[in-house]
PyMOL Python script that loads the backbone (N, CA, C, O; Angstrom):
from pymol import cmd

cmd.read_pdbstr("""\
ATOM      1  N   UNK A   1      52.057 -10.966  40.507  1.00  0.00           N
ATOM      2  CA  UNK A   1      51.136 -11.655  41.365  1.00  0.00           C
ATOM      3  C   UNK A   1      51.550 -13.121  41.433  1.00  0.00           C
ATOM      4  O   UNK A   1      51.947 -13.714  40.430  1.00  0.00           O
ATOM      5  N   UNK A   2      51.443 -13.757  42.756  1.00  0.00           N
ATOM      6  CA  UNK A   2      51.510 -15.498  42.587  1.00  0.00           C
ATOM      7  C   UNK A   2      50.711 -16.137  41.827  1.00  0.00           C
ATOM      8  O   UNK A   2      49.707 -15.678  41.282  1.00  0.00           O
ATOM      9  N   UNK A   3      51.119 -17.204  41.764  1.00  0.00           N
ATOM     10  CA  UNK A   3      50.119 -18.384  41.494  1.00  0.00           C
ATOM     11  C   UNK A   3      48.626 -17.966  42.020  1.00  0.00           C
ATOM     12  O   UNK A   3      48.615 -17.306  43.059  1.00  0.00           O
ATOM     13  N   UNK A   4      47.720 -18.188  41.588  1.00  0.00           N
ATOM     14  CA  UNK A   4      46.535 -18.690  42.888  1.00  0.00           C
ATOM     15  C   UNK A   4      46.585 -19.786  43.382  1.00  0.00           C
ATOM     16  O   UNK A   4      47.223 -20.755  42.971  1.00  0.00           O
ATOM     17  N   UNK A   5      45.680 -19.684  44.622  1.00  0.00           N
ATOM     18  CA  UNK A   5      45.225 -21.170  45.338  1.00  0.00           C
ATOM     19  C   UNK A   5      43.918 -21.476  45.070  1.00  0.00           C
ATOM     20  O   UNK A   5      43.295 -22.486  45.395  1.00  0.00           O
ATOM     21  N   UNK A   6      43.563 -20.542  44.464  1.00  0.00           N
ATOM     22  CA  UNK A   6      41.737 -20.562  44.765  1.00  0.00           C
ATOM     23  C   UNK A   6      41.490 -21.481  43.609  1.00  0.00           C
ATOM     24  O   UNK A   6      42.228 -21.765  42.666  1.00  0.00           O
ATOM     25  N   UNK A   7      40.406 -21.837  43.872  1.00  0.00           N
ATOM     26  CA  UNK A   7      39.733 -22.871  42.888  1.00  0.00           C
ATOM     27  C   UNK A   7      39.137 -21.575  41.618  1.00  0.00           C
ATOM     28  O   UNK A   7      39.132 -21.960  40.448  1.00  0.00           O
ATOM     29  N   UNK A   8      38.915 -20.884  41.753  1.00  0.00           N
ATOM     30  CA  UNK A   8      38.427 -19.508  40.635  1.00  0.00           C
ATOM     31  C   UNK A   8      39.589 -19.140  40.259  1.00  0.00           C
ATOM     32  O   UNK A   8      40.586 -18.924  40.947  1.00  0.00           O
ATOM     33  N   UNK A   9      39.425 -19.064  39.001  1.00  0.00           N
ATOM     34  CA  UNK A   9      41.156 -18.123  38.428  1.00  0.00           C
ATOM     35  C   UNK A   9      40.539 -16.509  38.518  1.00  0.00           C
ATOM     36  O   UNK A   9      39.374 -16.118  38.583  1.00  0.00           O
ATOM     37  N   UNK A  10      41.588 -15.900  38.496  1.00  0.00           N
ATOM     38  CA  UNK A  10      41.691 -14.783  38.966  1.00  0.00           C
ATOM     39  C   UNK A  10      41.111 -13.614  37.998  1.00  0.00           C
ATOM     40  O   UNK A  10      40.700 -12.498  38.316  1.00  0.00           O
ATOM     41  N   UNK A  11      41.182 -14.073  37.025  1.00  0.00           N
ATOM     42  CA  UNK A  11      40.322 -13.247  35.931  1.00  0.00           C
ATOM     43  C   UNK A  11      39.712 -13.969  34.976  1.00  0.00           C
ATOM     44  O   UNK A  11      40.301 -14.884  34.400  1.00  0.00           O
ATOM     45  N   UNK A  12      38.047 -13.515  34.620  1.00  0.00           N
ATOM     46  CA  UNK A  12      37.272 -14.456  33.267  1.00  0.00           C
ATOM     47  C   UNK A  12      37.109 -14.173  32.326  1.00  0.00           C
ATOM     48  O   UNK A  12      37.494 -13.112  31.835  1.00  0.00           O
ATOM     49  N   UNK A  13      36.531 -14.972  31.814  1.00  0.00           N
ATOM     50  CA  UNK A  13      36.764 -14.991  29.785  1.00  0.00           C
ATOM     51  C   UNK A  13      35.386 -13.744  29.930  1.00  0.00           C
ATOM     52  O   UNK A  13      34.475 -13.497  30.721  1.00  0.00           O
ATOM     53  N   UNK A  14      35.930 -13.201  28.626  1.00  0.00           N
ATOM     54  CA  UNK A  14      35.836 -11.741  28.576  1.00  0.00           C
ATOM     55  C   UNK A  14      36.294 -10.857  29.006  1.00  0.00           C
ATOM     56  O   UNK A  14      35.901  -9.827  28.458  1.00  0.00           O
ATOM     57  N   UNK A  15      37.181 -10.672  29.991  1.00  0.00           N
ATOM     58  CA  UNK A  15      37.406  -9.656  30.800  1.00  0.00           C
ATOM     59  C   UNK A  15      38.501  -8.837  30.418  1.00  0.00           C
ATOM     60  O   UNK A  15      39.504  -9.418  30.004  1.00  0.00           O
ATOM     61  N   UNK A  16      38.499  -7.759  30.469  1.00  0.00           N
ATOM     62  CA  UNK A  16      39.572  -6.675  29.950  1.00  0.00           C
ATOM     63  C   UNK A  16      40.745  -6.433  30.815  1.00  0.00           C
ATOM     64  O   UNK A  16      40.615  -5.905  31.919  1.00  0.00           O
ATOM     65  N   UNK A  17      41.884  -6.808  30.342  1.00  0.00           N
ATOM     66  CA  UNK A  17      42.704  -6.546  31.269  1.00  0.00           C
ATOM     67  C   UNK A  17      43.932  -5.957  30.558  1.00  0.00           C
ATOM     68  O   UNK A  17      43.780  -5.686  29.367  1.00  0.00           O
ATOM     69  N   UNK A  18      45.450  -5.656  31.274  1.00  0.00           N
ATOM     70  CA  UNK A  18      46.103  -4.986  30.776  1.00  0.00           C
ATOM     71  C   UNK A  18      46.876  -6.272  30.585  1.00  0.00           C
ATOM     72  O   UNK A  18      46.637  -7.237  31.311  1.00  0.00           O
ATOM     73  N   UNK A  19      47.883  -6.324  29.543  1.00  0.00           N
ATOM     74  CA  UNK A  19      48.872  -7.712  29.531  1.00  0.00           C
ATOM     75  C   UNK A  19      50.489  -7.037  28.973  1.00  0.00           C
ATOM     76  O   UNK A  19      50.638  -6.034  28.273  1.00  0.00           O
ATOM     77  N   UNK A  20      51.415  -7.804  29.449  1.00  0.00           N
ATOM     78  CA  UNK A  20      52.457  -7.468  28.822  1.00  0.00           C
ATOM     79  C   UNK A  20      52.848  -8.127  28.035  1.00  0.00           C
ATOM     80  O   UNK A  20      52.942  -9.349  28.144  1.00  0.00           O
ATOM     81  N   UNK A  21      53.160  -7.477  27.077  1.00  0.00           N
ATOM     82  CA  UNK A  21      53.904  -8.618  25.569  1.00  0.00           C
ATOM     83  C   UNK A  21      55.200  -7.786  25.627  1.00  0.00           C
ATOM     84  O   UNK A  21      55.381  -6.569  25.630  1.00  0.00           O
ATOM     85  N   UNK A  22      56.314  -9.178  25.686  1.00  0.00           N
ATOM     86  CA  UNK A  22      57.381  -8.609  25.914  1.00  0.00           C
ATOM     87  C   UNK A  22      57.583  -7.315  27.255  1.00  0.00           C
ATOM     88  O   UNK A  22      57.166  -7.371  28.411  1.00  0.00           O
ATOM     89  N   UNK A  23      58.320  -6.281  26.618  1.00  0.00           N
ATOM     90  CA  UNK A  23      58.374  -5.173  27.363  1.00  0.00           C
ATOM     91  C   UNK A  23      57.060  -4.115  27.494  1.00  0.00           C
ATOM     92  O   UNK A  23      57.171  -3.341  28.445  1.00  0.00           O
ATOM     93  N   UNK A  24      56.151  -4.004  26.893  1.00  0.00           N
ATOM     94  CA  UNK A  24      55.180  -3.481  26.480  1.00  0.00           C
ATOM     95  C   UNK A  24      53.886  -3.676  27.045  1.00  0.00           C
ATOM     96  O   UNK A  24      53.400  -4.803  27.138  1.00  0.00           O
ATOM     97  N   UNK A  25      53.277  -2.606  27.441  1.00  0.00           N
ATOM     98  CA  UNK A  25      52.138  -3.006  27.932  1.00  0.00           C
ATOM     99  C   UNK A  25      50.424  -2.785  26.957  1.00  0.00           C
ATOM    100  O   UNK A  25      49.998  -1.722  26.507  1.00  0.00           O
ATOM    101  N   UNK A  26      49.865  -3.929  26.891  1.00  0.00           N
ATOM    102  CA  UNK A  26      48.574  -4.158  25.883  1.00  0.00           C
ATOM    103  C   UNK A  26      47.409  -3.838  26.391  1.00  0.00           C
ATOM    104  O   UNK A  26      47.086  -4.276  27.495  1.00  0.00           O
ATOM    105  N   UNK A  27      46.823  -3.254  25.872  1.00  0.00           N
ATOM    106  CA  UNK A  27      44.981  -3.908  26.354  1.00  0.00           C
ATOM    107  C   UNK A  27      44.526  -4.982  25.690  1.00  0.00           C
ATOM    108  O   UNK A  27      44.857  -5.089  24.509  1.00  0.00           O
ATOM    109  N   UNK A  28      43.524  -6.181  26.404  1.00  0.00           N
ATOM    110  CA  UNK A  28      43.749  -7.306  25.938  1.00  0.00           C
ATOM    111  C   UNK A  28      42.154  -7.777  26.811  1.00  0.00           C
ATOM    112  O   UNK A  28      41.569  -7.312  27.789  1.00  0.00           O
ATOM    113  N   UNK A  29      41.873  -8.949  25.844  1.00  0.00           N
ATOM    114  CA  UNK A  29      40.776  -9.451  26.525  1.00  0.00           C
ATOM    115  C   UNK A  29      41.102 -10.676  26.759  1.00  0.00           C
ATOM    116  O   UNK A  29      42.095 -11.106  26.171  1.00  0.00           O
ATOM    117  N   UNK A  30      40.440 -11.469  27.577  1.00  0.00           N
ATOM    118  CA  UNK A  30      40.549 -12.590  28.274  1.00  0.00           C
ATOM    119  C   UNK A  30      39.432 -13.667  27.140  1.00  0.00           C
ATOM    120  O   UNK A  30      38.224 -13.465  27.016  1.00  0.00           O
ATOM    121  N   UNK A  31      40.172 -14.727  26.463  1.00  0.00           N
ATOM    122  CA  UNK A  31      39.494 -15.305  25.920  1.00  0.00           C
ATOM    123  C   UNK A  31      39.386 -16.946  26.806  1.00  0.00           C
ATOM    124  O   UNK A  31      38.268 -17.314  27.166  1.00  0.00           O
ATOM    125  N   UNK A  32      40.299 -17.605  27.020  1.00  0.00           N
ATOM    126  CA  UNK A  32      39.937 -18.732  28.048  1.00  0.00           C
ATOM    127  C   UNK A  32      40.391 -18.423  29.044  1.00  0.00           C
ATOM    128  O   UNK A  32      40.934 -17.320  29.105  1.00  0.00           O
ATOM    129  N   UNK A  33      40.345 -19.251  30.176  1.00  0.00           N
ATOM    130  CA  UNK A  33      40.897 -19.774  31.335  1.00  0.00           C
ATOM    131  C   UNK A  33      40.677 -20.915  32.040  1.00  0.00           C
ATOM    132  O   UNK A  33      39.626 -21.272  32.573  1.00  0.00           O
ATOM    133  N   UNK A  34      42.247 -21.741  31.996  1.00  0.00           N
ATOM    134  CA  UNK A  34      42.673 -22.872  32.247  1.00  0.00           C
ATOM    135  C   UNK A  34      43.498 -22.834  33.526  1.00  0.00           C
ATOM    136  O   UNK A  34      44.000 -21.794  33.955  1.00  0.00           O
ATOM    137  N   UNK A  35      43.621 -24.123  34.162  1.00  0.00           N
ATOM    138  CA  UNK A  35      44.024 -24.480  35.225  1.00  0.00           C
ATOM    139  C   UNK A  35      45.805 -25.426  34.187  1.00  0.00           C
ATOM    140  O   UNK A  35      45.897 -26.266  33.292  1.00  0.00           O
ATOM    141  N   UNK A  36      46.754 -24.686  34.954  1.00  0.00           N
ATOM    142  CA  UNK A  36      48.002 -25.000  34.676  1.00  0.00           C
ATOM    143  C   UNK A  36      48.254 -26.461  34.282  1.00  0.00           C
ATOM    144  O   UNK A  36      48.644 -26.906  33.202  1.00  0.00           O
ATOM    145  N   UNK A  37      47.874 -27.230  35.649  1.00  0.00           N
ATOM    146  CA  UNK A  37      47.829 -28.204  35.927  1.00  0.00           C
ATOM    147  C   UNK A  37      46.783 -29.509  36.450  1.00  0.00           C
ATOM    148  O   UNK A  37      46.358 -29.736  37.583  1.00  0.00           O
ATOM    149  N   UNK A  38      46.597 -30.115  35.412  1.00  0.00           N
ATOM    150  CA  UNK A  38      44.755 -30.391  36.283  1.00  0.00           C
ATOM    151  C   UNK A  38      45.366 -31.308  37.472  1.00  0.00           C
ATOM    152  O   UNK A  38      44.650 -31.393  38.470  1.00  0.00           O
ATOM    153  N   UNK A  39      46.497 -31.945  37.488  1.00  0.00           N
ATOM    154  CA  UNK A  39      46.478 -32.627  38.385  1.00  0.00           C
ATOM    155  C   UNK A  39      46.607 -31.762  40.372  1.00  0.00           C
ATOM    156  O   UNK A  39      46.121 -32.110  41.449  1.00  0.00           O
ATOM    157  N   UNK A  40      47.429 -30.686  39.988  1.00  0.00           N
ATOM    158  CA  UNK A  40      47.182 -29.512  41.184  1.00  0.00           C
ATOM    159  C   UNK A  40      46.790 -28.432  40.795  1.00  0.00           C
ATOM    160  O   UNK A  40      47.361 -27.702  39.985  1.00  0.00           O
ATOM    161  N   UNK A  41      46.026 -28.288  41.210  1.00  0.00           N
ATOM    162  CA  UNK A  41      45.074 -27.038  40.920  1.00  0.00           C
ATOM    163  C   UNK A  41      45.562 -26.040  41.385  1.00  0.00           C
ATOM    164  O   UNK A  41      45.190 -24.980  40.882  1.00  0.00           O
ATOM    165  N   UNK A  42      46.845 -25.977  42.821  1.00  0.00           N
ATOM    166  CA  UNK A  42      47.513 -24.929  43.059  1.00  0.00           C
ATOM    167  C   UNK A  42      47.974 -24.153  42.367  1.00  0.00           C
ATOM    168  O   UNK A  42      48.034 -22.927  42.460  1.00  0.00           O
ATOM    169  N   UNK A  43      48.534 -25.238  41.196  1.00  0.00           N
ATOM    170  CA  UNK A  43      49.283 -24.462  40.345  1.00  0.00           C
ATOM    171  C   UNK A  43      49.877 -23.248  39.642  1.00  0.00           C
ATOM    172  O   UNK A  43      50.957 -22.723  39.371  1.00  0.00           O
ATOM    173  N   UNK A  44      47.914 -23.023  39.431  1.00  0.00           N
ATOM    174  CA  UNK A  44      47.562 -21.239  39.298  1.00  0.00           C
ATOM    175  C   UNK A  44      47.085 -21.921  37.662  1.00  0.00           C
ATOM    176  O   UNK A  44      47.199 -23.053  37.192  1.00  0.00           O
ATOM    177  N   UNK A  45      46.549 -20.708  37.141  1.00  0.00           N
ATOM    178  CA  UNK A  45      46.002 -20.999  35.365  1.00  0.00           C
ATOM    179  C   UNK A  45      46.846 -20.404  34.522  1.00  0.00           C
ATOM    180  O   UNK A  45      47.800 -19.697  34.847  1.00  0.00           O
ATOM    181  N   UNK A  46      46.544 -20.649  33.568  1.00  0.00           N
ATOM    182  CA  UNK A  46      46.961 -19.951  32.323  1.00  0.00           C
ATOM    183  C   UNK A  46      45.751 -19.267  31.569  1.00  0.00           C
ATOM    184  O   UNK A  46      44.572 -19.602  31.683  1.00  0.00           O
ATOM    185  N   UNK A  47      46.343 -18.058  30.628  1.00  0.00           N
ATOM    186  CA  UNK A  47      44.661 -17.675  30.507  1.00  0.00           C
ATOM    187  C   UNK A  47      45.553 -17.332  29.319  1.00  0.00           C
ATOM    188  O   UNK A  47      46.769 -17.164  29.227  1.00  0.00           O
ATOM    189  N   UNK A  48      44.180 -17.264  28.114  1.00  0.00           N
ATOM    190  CA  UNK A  48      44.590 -17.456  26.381  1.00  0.00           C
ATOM    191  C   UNK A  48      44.233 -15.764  26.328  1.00  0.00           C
ATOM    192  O   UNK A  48      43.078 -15.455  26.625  1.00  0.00           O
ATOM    193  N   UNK A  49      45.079 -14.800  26.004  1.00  0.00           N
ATOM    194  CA  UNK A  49      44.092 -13.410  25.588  1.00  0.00           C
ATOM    195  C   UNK A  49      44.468 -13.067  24.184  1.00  0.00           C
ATOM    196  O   UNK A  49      45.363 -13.491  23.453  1.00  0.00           O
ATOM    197  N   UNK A  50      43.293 -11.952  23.976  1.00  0.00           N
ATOM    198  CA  UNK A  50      43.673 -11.670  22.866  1.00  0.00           C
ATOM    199  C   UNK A  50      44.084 -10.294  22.885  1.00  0.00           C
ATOM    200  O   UNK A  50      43.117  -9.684  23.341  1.00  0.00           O
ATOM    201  N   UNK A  51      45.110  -9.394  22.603  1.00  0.00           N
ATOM    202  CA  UNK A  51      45.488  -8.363  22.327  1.00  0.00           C
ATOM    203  C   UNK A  51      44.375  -7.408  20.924  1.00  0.00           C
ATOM    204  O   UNK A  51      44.029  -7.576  19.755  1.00  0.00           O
ATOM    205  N   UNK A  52      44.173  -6.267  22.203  1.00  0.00           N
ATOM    206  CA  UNK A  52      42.765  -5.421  21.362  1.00  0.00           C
ATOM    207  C   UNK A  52      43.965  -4.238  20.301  1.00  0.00           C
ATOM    208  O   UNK A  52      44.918  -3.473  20.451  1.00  0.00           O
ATOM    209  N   UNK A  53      42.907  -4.897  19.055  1.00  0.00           N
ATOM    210  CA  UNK A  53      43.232  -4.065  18.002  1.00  0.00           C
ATOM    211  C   UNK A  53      44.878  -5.301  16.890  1.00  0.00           C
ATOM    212  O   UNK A  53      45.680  -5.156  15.967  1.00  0.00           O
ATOM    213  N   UNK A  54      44.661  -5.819  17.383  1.00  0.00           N
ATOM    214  CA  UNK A  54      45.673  -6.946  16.783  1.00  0.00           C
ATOM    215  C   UNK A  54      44.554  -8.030  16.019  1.00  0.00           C
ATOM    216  O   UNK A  54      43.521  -8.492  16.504  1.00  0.00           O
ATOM    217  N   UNK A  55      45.075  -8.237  14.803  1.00  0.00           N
ATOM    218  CA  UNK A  55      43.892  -8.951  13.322  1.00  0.00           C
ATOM    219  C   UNK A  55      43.273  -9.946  14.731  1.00  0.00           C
ATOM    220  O   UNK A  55      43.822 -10.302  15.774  1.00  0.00           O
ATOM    221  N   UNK A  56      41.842 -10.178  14.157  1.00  0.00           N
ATOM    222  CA  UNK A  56      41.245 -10.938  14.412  1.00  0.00           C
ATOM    223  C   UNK A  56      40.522 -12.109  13.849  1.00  0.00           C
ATOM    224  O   UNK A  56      39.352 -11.830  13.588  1.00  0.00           O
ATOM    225  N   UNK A  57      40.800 -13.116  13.630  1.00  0.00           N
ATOM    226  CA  UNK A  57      40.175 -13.875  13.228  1.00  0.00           C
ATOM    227  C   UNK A  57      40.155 -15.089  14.116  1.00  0.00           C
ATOM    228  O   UNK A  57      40.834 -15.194  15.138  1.00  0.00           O
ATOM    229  N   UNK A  58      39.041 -16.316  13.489  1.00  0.00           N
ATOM    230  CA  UNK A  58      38.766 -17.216  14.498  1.00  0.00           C
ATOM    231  C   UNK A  58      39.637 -18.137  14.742  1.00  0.00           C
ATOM    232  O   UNK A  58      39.245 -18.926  15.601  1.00  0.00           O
ATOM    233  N   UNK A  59      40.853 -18.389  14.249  1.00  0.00           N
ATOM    234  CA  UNK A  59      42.263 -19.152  14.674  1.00  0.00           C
ATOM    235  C   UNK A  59      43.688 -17.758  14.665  1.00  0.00           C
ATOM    236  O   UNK A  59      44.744 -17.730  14.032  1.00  0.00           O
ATOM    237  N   UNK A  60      43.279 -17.079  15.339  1.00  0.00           N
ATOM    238  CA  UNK A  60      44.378 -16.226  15.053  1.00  0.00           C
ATOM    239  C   UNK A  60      45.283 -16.355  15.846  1.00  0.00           C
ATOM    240  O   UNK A  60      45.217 -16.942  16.925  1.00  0.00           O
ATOM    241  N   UNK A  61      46.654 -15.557  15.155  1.00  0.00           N
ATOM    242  CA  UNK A  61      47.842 -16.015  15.702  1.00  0.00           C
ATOM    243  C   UNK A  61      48.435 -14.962  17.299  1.00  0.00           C
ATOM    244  O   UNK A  61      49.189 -14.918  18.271  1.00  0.00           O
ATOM    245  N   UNK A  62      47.482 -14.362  16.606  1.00  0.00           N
ATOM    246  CA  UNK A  62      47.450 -12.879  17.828  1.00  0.00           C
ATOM    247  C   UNK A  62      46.612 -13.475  19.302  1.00  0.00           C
ATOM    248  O   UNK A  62      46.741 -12.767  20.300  1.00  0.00           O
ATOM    249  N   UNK A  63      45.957 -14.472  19.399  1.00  0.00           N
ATOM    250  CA  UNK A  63      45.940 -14.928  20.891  1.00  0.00           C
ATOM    251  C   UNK A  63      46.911 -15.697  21.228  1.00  0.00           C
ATOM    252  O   UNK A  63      47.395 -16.596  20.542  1.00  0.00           O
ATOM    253  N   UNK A  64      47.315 -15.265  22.614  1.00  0.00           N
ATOM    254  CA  UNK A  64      48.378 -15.758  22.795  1.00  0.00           C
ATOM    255  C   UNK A  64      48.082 -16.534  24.485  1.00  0.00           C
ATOM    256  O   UNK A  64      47.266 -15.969  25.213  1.00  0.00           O
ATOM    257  N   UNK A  65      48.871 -17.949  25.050  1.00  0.00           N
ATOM    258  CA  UNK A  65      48.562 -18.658  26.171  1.00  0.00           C
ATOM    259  C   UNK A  65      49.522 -17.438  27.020  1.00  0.00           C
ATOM    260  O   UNK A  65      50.653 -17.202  26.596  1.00  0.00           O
ATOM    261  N   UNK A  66      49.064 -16.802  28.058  1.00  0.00           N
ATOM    262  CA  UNK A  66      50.037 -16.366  29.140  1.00  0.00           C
ATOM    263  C   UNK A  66      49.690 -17.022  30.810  1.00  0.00           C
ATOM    264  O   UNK A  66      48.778 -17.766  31.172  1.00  0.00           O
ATOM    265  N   UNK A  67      50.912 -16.349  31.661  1.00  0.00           N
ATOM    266  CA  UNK A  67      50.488 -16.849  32.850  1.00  0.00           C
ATOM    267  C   UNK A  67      49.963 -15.894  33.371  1.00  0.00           C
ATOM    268  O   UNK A  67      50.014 -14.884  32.669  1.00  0.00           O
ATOM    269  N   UNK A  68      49.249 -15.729  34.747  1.00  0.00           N
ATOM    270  CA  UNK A  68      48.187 -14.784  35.021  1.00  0.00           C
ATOM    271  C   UNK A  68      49.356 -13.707  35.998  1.00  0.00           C
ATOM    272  O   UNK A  68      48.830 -12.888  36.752  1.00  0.00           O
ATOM    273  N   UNK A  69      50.875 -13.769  35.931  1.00  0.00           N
ATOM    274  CA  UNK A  69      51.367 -12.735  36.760  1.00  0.00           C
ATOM    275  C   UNK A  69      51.915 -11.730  35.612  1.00  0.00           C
ATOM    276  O   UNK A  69      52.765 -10.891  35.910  1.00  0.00           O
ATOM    277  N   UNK A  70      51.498 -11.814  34.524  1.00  0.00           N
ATOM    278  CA  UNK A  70      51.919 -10.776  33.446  1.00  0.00           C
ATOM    279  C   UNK A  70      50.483  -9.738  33.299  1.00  0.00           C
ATOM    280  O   UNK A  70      50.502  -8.575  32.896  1.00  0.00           O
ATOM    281  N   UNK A  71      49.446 -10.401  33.679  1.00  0.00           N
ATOM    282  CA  UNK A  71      48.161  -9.976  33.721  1.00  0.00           C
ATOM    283  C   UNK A  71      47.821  -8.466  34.337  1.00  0.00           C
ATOM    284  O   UNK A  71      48.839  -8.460  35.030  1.00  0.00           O
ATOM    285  N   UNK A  72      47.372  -7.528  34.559  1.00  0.00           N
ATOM    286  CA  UNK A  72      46.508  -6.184  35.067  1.00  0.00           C
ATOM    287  C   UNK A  72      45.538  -6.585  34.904  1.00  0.00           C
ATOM    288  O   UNK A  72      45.032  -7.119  33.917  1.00  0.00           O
ATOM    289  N   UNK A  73      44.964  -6.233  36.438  1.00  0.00           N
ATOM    290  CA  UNK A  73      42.705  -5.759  35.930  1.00  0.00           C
ATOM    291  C   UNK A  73      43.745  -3.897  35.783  1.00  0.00           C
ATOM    292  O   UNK A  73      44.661  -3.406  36.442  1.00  0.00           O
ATOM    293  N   UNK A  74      42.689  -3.277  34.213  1.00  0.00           N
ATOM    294  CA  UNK A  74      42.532  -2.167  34.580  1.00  0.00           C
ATOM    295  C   UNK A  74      41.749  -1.036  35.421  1.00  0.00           C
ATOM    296  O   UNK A  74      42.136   0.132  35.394  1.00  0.00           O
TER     297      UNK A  74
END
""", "prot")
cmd.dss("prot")
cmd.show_as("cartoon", "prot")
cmd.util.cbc("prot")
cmd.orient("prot")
């Protein structure tokens, strides 16, 4: 998927989506979402997820920043 243009990123915190790590495809939840660039918002976001079933804790190393064209809604 591109960048977005929209002022809404394309998927929100909470949201379940599919992600690729590496070659591999995850189920994963959507923990933030950020704008790439605050100065252009074209930019598109970055969104922090966390890979389901990977340790959890409240600084864990298992969320990871991706860009939103590695992303699936399932």
């Amino acid at each position: 998927m591109a960048p977005s243009t929209s002022a809404q990123p394309a998927y929100s915190k909470d949201e379940k989506v599919l992600c690729f790590h590496h070659e591999l495809l995850y189920e994963a939840k959507v923990v933030e979402a950020k704008v790439k660039d605050p100065n252009d918002k074209k930019d598109g976001y970055l969104y922090r997820v966390h890979y389901k079933g990977w340790k959890n804790t409240s600084v864990s190393p298992f969320s990871f920043c991706v860009h939103g064209d590695i992303l699936i809604a399932p």
